[in-house]
C-alpha positions in Angstrom: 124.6 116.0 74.0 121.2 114.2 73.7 118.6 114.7 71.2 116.4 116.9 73.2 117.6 120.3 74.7 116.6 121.6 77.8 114.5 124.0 78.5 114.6 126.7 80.2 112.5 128.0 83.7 111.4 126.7 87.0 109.0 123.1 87.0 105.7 124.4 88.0 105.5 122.4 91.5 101.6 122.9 91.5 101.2 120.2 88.9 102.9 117.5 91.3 100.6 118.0 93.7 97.5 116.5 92.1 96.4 113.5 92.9 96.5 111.8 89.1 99.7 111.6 87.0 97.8 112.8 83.9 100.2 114.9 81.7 102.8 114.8 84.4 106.2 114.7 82.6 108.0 111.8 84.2 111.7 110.7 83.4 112.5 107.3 83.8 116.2 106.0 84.0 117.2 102.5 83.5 114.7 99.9 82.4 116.0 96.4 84.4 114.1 93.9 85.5 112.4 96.1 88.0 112.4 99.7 86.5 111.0 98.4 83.1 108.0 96.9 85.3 107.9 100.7 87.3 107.6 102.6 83.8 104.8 101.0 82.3 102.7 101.5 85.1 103.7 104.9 85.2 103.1 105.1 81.2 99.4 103.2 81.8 98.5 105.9 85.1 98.8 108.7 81.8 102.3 110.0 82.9 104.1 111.7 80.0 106.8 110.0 80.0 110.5 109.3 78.9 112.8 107.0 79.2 116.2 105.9 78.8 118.2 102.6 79.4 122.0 102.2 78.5 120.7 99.2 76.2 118.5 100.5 73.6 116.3 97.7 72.6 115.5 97.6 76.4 113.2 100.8 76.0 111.4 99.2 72.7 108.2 97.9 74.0 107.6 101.4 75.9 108.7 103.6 73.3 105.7 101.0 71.2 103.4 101.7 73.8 103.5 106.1 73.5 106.8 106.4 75.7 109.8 108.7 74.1 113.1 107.3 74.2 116.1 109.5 75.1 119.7 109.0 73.6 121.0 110.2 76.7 120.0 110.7 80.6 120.4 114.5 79.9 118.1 114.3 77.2 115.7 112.2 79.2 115.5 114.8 81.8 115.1 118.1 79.7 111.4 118.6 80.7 110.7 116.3 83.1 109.3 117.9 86.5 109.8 114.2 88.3 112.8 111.8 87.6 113.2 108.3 88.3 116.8 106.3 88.6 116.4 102.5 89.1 119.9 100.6 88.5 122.2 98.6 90.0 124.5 100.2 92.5 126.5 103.4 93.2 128.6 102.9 89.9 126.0 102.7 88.0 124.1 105.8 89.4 126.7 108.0 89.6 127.0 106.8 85.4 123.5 107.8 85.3 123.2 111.5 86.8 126.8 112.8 86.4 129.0 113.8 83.8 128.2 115.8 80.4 125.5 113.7 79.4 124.3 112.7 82.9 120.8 113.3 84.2 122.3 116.5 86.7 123.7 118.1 83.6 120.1 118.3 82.2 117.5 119.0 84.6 115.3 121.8 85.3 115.5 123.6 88.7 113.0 122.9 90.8 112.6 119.0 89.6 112.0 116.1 92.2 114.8 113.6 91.7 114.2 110.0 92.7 116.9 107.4 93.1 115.0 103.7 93.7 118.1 101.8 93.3 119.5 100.0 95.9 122.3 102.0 96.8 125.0 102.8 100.2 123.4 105.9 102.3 126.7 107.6 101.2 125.8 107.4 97.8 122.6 108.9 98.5 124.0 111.7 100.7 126.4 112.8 97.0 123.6 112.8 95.4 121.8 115.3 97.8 124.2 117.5 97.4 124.6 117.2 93.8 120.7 117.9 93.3 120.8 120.7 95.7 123.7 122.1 93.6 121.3 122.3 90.4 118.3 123.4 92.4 116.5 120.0 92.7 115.1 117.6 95.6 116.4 114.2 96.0 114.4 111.7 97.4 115.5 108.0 98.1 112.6 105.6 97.4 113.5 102.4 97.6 111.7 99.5 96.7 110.7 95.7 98.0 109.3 93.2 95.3 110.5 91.8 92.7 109.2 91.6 88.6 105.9 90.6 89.6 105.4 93.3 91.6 107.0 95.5 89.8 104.6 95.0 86.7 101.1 94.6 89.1 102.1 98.0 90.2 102.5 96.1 94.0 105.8 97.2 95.3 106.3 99.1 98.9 108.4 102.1 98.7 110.7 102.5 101.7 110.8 106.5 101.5 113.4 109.1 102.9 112.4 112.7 102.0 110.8 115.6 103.7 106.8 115.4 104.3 106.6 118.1 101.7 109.0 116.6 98.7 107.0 113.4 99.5 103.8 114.7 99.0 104.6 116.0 95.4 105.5 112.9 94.3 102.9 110.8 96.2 100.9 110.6 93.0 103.7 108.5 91.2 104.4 106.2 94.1 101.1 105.6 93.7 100.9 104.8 89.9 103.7 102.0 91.1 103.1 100.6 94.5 100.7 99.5 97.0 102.6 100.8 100.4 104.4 103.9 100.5 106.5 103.9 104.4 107.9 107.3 105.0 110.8 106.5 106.9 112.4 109.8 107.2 114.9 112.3 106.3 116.7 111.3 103.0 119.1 108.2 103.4 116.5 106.6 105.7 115.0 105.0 102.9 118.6 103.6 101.6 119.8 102.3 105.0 116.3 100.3 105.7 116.5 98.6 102.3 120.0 97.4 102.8 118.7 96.3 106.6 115.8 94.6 104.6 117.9 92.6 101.4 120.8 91.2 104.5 117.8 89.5 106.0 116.4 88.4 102.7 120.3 86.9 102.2 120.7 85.5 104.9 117.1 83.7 104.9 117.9 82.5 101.1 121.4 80.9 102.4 119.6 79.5 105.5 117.1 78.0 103.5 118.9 76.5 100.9 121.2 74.6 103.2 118.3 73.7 105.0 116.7 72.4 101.5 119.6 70.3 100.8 119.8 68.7 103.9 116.2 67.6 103.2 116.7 66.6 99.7 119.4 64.7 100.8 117.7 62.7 103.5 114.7 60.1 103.4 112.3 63.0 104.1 109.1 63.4 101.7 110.7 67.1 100.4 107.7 68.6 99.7 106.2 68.0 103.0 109.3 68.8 105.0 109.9 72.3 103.0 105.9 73.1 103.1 105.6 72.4 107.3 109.3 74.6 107.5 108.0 77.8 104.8 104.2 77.6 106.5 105.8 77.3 110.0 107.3 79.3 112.2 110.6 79.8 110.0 108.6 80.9 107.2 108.3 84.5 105.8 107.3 85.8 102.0 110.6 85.6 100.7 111.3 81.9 102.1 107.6 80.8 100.7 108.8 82.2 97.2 112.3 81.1 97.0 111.1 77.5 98.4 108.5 77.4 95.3 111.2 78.4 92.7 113.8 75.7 94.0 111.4 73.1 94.3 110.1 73.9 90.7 113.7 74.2 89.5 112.9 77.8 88.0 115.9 79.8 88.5 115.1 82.7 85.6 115.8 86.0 87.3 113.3 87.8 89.4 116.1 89.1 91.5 119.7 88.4 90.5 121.5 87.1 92.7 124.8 89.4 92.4 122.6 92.0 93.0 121.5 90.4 96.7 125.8 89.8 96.9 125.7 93.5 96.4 123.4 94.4 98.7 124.8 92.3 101.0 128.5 93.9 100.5 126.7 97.6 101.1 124.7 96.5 104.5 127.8 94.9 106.0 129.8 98.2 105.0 126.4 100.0 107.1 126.8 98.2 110.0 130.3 97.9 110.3 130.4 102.1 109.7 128.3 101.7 112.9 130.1 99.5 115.2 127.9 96.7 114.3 130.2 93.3 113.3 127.9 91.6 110.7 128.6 88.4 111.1 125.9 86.5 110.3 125.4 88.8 106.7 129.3 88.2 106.3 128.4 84.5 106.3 125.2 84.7 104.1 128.0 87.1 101.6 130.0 83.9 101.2 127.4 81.4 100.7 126.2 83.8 97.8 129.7 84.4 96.8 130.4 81.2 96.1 127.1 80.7 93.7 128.4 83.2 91.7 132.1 81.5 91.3 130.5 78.1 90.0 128.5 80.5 87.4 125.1 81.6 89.3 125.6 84.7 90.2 122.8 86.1 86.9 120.3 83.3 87.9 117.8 84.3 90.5 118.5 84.2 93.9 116.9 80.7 94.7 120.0 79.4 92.5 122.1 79.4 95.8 120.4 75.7 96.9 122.7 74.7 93.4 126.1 74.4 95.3 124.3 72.8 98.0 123.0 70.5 95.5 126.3 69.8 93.7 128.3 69.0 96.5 126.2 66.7 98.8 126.3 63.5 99.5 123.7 61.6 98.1 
């Protein structure tokens, strides 16, 4: 069991409805690449808040900046009246809120659970059930952005939650983003960010074919990829990815297993649906084969790098 024991009663649900995060005791679970970004803002808007992350020396800088560290998601939860997840995929949030020392096991009735991973709508439909079990309210708040974002408190949340759950968490959502879309019931949040990273796959396989055919021609390349990103063809996530494969920069801002993930979960969607998926079952396989030739924890933009290897110059 963790270091801190629960305690006992119903979360006073007045206190999420303010509009300020002062003193509101906030859990935070799993401090990545993006949910590390999402707790310090929380921590700066005057949240009381704890965190844990399965890595210890991930939660250092927080804990250095007034945050308390957990030993366990239980013990992360023990007071918290709002709880955040944000890791990789249904293994790993399962790991997170079940079990003895899982977030479930801890938390006080009438707390507002939050899971802003990218996970399948089933996933999110288990975890309904599991919060309504303990007396709690799951929302699914997915995000889009990446580390920048994440840290300049600029992500969109893609929301699915009742008008009412929403509300009391609003104030958070706030602290971290700059768009807050209420798509729905619960799972419409998780179904719309899978629909949203197969068309950020497939554009980042599109594009870096499209790169090295360029590259590998007599074209000027920076002209030729600037009148294709500015163009018609071009959306945020091309202009980004272009930048970072023209400038070589393939530290991770979003991994590029993780996109394979996704990728894996929205074909899975639409398939569930009668929808075939071809075009994200080709973008899977472009990515796929990134991360056999040792890409797959580089960013994204590292899919231009097989492209890259095997053309003919």
């Amino acid at each position: 069991m963790g270091r801190y024991r629960a305690a006992a009663g119903i979360v006073d649900q007045t206190s999420l409805m303010t509009s300020d995060i002062t003193n509101t005791r906030v859990a935070f679970l799993g401090l990545g690449i993006m949910g590390s970004g999402m707790a310090r803002r929380l921590l700066s808007a005057g949240a009381r808040l704890t965190v844990f992350n399965r890595s210890a020396e991930r939660a250092e800088p927080l804990a250095a900046s007034g945050a308390r560290v957990a030993d366990s998601p239980r013990a992360a939860v023990a007071d918290a009246d709002i709880v955040f997840s944000m890791v990789a995929d249904d293994a790993a949030s399962r790991a997170m809120w079940e079990g003895d020392e899982g977030a479930l096991a801890g938390v006080r009735p009438g707390a507002v659970l939050v899971e802003s991973s990218t996970v399948t709508v089933g996933r999110i439909g288990e975890l309904t059930e599991a919060a309504s079990r303990v007396g709690c309210d799951l929302v699914d708040a997915p995000v889009t952005g990446s580390k920048a974002q994440a840290a300049a408190g600029d992500l969109v949340f893609l929301v699915g939650a009742s008008d009412e759950t929403l509300a009391r968490i609003r104030p958070t959502l706030n602290a971290m983003g700059k768009t807050i879309v209420h798509l729905g019931p619960v799972g419409s949040g998780a179904l719309v960010k899978l629909i949203n990273n197969f068309l950020c796959g497939v554009q980042a396989a599109s594009l870096a074919e499209a790169i090295a055919v360029i590259e590998h021609s007599s074209l000027d390349r920076d002209r030729a990829i600037g009148a294709i990103v500015n163009g018609s063809p071009g959306s945020p996530v091309m202009k980004t990815l272009a930048a970072r494969i023209m400038a070589e920069d393939f530290s991770p801002n979003f991994y590029l297993h993780l996109l394979a993930k996704d990728l894996g979960y929205a074909i899975a969607e639409g398939e569930s649906r009668g929808v075939p998926m071809a075009t994200a079952a080709t973008a899977l396989g472009i990515l796929q084969s990134s991360i056999a030739r040792g890409d797959g924890d580089k960013d994204m933009a590292a899919v231009v790098e097989q492209f890259r290897a095997v053309a003919v110059r």
